[in-house]
N, C-alpha and C positions, 0 to 999 in steps of 0.2 A: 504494500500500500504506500505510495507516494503520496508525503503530507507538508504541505507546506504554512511552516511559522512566519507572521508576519508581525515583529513587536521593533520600534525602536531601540531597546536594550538590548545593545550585539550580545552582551552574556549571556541570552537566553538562549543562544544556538549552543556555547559549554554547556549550560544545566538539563537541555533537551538531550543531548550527547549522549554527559551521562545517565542520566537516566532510563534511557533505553538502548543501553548499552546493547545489551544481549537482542532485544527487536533487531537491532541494526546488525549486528551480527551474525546473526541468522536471516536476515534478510527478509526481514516479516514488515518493515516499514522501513521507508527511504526518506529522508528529509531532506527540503529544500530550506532555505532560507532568505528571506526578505526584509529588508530593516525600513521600510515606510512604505505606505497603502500605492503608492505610486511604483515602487520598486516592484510588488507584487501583481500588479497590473503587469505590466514589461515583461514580468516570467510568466502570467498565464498567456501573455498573448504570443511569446514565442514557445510555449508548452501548451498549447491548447491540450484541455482534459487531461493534462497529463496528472495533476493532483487531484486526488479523491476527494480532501479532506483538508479544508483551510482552516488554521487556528490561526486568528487572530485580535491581537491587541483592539481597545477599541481607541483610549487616549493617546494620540499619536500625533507631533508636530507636520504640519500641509497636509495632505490628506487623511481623515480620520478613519478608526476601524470601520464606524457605520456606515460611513460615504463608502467605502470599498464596499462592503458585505450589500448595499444596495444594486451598487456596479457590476460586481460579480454574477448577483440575483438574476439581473435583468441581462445581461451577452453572454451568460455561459448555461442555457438552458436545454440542452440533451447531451448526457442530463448534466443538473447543476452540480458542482462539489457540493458535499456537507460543509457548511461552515459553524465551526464554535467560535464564539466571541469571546474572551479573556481581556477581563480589567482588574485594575485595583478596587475600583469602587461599583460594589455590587447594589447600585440601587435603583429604586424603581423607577424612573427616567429614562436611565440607559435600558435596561430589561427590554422595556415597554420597546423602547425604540427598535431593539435589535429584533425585537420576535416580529415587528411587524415590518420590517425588513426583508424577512426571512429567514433568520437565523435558526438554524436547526437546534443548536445550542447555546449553553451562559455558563462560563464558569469564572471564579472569582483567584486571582492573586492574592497569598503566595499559592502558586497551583497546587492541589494536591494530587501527584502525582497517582498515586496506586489507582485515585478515581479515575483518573483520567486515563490510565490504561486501561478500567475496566469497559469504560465509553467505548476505546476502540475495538477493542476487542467483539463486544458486542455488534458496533458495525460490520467488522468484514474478518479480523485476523482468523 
């Protein structure tokens, strides 16, 4: 499963790393990396479909997670990736925003991980 992180925090590509250490090892998920909503554009447009599954950032300098996860929605629709939305601030606002967006999912920083392998898992592993 090719999944691409899209967060301004380059250290999130180390803490993804490690943490699915062994996915990436065995080859159960591949990670891309994008450090702003606009970087992430540029790789799905020269990756068309190639990522299943976008996790991204929502609070993000120029273009924001939810401006992406709209953009996304609307030119990448057969079919669309899943996208999770990841912030610091889990509140009803952004929620709101991201689900009528389209967002498949909401999870909150610091990520917890085990959850979020269990997410994927569920989807496709």
């Amino acid at each position: 499963m090719k999944i691409l992180v899209v967060d301004d925090e380059h250290d999130v590509q180390t803490l993804f790393e490690q943490r699915f250490r062994k996915e990436i090892r065995e080859k159960e998920i591949d990670f891309a990396f994008a450090f702003s909503g606009e970087e992430a554009l540029h790789y799905m447009n020269l990756h068309q479909h190639e990522a299943v599954l976008i996790l991204s950032d929502i609070n993000m300098p120029g273009m924001s997670g939810l401006e992406l996860l709209k953009q996304i929605k609307q030119k990448y629709e057969a079919p669309p990736p899943v996208v999770m939305m990841i912030t610091a601030y889990g509140d009803d606002e952004n929620y709101r925003q991201a689900i009528s967006f389209g967002a498949d999912d909401f999870l909150t920083k610091p990520v917890d991980f085990m959850n979020l392998k269990e997410k994927l898992k569920s989807r496709t592993l």
